[in-house]
N, C-alpha and C positions, 0 to 999 in steps of 0.2 A: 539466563536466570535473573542477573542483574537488572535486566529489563522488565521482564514479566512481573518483579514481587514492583517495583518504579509504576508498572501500568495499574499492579493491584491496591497500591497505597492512594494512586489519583480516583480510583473506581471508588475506594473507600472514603476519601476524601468531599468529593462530589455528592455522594451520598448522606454522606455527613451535614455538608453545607445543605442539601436537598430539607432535610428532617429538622436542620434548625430553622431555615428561613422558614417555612411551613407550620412549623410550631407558634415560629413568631405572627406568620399570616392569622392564626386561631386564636391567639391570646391576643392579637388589636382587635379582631372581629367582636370577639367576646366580649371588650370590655370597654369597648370605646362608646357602642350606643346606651344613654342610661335611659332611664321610667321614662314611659312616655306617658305616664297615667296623669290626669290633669290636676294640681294641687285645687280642692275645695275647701271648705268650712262645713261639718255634719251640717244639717238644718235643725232645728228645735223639733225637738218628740212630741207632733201632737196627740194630744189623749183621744182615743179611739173606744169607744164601749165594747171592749172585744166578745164579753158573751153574748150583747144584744146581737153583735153581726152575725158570728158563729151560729146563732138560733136561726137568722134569716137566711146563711147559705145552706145549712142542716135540712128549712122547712123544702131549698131549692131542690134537694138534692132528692128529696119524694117525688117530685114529678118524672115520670120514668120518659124524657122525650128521646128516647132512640131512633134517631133517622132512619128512612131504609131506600135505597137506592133504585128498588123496584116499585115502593108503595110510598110517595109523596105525601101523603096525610096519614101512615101509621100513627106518629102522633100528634095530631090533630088535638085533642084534649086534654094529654097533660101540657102540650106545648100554650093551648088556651089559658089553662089553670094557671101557669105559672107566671104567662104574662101578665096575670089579676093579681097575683103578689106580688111581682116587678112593682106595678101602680098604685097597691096599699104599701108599700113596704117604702116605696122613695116618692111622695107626694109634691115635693117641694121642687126635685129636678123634674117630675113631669107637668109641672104648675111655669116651670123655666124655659120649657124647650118644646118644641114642636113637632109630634110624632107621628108620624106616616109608614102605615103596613104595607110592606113588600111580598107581594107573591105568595100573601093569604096569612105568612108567616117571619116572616123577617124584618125586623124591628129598624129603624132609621128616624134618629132623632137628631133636631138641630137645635144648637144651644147656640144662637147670634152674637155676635163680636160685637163688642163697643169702638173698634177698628176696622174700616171695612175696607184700607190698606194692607192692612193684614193677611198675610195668609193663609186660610183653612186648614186644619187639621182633622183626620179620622182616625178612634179609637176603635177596635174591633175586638171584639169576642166572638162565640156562639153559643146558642143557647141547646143543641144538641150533643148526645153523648152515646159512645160505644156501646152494645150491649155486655153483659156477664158469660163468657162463654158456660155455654151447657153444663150443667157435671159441675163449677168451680163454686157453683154458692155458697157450699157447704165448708168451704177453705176461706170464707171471709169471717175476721173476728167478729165485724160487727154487716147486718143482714147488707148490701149493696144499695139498697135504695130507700134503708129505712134512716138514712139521715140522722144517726146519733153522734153526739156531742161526749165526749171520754177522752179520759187521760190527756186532755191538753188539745185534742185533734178534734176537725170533723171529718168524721167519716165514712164514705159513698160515693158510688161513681158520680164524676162530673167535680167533687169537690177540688179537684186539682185540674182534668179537663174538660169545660174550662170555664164551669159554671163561679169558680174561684177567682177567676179574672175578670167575667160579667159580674158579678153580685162586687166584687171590691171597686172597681170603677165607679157603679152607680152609688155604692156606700159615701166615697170620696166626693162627689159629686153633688151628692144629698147634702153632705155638709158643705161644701161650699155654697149651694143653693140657699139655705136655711140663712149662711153668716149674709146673703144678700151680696153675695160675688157674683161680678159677669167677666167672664172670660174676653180678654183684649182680642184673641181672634177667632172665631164662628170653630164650633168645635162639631164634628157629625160624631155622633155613635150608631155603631153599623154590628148590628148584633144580629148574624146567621141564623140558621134556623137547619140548615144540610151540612156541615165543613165538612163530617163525621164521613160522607158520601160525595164529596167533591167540592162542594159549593156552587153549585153550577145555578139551582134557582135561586138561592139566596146571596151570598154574596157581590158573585158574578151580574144577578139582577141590580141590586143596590148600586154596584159602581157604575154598571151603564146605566142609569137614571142620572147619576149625578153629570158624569160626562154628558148627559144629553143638553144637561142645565149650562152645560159651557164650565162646570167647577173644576179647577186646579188645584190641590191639595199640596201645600207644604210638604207634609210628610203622612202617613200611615203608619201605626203602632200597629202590633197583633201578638197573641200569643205566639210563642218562639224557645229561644233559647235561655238558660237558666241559670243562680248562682251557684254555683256546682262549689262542694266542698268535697277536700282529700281522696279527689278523684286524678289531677293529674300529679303525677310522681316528681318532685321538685319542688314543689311548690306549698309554700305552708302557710297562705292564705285564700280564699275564697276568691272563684272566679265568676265576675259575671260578664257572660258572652252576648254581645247585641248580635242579631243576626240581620248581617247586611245584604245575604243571600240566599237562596235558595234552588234546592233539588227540584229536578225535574220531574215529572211521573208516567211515565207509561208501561202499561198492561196491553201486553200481549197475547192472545190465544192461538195455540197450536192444534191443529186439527189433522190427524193422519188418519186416513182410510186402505181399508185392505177387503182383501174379499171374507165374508161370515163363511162360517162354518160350523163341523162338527167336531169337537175338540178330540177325537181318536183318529183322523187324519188332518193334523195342523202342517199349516204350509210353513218353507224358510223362513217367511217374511209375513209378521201379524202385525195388527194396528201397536198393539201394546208395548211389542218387540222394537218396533221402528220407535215409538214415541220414548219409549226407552231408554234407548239408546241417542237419542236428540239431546233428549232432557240430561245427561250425564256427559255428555259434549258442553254445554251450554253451562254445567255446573266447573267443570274443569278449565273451559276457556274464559276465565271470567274477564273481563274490560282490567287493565292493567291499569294500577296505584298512578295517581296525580297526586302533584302540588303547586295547585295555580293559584291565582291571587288574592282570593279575600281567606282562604287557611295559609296561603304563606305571611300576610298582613300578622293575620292571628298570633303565628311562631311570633314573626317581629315584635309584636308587642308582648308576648307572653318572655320573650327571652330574655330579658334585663331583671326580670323579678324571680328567676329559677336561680336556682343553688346546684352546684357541682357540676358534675358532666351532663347535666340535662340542661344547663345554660352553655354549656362549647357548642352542644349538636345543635339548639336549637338555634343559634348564633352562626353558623357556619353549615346550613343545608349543601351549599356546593361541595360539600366534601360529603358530609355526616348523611348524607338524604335517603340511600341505601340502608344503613342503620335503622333510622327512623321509621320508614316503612315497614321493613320487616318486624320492628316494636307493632306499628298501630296494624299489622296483618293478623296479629293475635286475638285480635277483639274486634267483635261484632261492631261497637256503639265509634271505636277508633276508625275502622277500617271504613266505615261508611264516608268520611269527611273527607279522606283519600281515593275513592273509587266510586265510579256507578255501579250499584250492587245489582245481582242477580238473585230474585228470590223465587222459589217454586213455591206455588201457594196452593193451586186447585188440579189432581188430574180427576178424571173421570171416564170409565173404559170398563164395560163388561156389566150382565146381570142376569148371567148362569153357569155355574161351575162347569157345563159339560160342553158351551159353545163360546166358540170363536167370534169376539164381536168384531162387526165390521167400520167400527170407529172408535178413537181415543182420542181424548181432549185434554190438555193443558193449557194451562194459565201461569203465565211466569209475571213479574212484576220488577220493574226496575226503575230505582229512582238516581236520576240524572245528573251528576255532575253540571257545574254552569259550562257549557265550552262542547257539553254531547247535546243531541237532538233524539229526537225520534226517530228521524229519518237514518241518522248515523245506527242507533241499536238496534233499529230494524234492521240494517243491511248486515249489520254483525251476526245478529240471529240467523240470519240466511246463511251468512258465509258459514258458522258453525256447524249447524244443524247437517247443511249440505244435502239433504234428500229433498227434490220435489215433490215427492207425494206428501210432507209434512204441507200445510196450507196454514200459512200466518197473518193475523187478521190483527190489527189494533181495537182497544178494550174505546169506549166512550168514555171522554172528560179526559182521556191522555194532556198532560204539557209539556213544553220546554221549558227550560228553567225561565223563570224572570231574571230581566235585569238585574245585574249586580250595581247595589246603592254604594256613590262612595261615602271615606270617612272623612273628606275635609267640609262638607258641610255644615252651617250652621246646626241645622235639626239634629245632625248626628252629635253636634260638641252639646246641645241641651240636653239629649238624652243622655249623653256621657255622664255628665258636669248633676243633674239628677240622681242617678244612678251613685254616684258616688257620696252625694248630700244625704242620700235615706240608708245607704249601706256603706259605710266610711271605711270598714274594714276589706271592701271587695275592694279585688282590681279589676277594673273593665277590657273588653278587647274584643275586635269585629271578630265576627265567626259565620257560618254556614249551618244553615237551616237545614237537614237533613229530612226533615218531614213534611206532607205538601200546608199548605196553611190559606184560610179564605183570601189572606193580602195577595197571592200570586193576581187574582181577579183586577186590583187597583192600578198592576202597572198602566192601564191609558187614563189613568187619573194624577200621577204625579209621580216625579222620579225621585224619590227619597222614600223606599220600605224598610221597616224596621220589623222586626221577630222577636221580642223577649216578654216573659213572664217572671215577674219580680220575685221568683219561688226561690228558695234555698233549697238546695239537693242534695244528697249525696247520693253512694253506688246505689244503696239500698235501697231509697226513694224511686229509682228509677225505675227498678224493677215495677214499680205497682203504676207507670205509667202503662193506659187502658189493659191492666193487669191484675190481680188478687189484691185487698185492702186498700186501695187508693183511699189517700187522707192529705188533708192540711192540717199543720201545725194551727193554732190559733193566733201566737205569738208569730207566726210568720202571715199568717192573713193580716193582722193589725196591718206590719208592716206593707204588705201588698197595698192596702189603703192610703198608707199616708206616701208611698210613690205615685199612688197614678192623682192623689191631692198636691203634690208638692210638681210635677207634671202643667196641670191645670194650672196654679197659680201661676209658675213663672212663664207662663209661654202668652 
């Protein structure tokens, strides 16, 4: 007896020592790494005319240029129209820079460097936009593409993507053109015309043009990732995420065939049945939670500026990472930065209540963690589904991820060290692009891509991304403007 309670006080003992040392391992983790955020100086607020701009991205927002993936010149005319305001509306940058049309439609302008050591930079936007699903008009405050200016906002599709980041660019630009500024290094603006549908003639065209020219670009900016407020839990100031990566994209279509019939003698096994049953395999097996290196970057830098237990876990993934996961499994916009998602988007199967069709089609859509391929979720979808008579075909314009950009680059500490001069109050930190963007097109033009749009967020904001009421603040365009001017000057 003597012995056993001797072996239970060492068992307890050990155990003990176990939970302190361990505790002590989570409180040096914690609290040893501090801010890694870069001490700046705000920059001076330049005065911006905020309702002249708001009236010129408002007039933008009339031109209805909805891409379409099957019909290359749907629009052709407001996309015409609107490049005629682009040229009355900023005279001074198209008097500066030298413009050449891409692929009937996509804009490529060169503003020359007074250094011709220097290395080139391109700013990207697009000047296309999502349409309004069916049935939803009637749920916008204000009409979608009538471009009104109210309560402080403009608002209509495109005002946020991403006719909001084309029109503040050249805003910025205009004025510095007018103060008789030339940018120290050759600056491209590479403004889309399809993002909305791949980018494949626009983008895609632009950067092999320039590649052809032998051009190396420093760095690429593009619309991206955003100042998100009181969205992550811990944290009580504003975050803004540069995106130093980005998601993959590939579309898949599933085709199952069976024999037609007559739906009062149906066989065990129909098109509809099998496809089914695929599609609910494929929903259930989904690609399993990561955290690889530019969202664990992210944690590290996010973790020294969180408060309570959401700076241990995020300080301490080797332990905490389990935890953490099942947090971001709860949410759709969380769970995305952790996993390659699986989404079902289109079936299509049948076109008479009394007969058996002899095919059913789906479309599933998944976007890429950096680290998956094509080749890898196609074999996934195979191993899944497991039926040969399903037939899986890859969608056109599928990608792999781009390159992941690092952050000890210079380009990255300017966009930081900016980012923080126009909005003093954010903290910055590399993050993952979850959505595809025309910059995927530039990686054989330079190894440094960035993803952000100088937007403030919040949860609520997000929803009306290519969703019901999309708007910008005005008060938050100004500031879009005097980022991508404070941008230009120091670079």
């Amino acid at each position: 007896m003597r012995r056993m309670l001797i072996w239970l006080r060492n068992i307890i003992l050990v155990a003990v020592a176990i939970v302190v040392v361990l505790a002590a391992v989570v409180l040096v983790n914690t609290f040893r790494q501090g801010s890694k955020q870069i001490a700046v100086s705000p920059a001076p607020k330049v005065a911006v005319d905020e309702q002249a701009a708001a009236q010129r991205l408002a007039e933008a927002i009339r031109f209805q240029t909805i891409s379409n993936a099957f019909n290359p010149d749907q629009a052709a005319v407001p996309l015409r129209a609107m490049q005629a305001h682009l040229a009355a509306s900023f005279p001074a940058f198209h008097a500066a820079t030298k413009l050449e049309v891409v692929r009937g439609y996509s804009l490529l302008s060169t503003w020359q460097g007074s250094d011709p050591a220097a290395g080139p930079i391109a700013l990207l936007a697009h000047q296309d936009v999502v349409p309004v699903a069916p049935g939803t008009e009637k749920d916008w405050q204000h009409p979608p593409f009538d471009g009104v200016v109210a309560d402080g906002f403009v608002w209509g599709r495109g005002s946020w993507d991403d006719k909001g980041n084309l029109y503040s660019i050249l805003e910025a630009a205009e004025a510095l053109a007018k103060a008789g500024f030339r940018p120290k290094r050759t600056i491209y603006f590479a403004f889309g015309h399809d993002e909305e549908v791949s980018g494949t003639r626009g983008a895609q065209a632009m950067a092999a043009l320039l590649k052809s020219r032998g051009v190396k670009l420093d760095f690429v900016l593009d619309e991206g990732l955003l100042i998100t407020e009181g969205i992550l839990k811990g944290l009580d100031k504003p975050m803004a995420l540069i995106g130093v990566a980005e998601k993959g994209y590939a579309t898949l279509v599933l085709n199952a065939r069976a024999t037609p019939g007559h739906s009062s003698m149906p066989p065990r096994e129909t098109a509809i049945g099998m496809m089914s049953t695929a599609l609910t395999h494929l929903e259930n097996a989904r690609l399993p939670m990561q955290i690889r290196s530019t969202v664990a970057e992210m944690f590290a830098t996010i973790a020294p500026e969180m408060s309570g237990f959401n700076r241990v876990v995020l300080s301490n993934l080797w332990l905490f990472k389990p935890l953490l996961l099942r947090e971001f499994e709860k949410s759709g916009p969380t769970e995305a930065t952790v996993r390659t998602t699986t989404a079902l988007t289109i079936f299509n199967a049948g076109d008479k209540d009394n007969v058996l069709p002899g095919n059913a089609e789906a479309v599933v859509n998944f976007r890429l963690l950096p680290g998956d391929t094509q080749a890898s979720v196609t074999e996934h979808v195979r191993k899944v589904v497991g039926n040969e008579k399903i037939e899986i075909k890859p969608y056109p314009g599928n990608t792999d991820p781009p390159p992941v950009t690092g952050i000890a680059s210079e380009s990255y500490r300017a966009l930081n060290t900016t980012i923080r001069e126009v909005f003093p109050d954010a903290l910055v930190a590399p993050g993952l692009m979850v959505a595809a963007t025309d910059s995927r097109h530039y990686a054989g033009v330079t190894d440094n891509i960035f993803r952000f749009s100088p937007v403030r967020a919040n949860s609520e904001d997000l929803k009306r991304f290519h969703g019901t009421n999309e708007r910008l603040s005005i008060a938050n365009y100004a500031d879009m403007i005097r980022f991508y001017r404070r941008l230009m000057e120091k670079l």
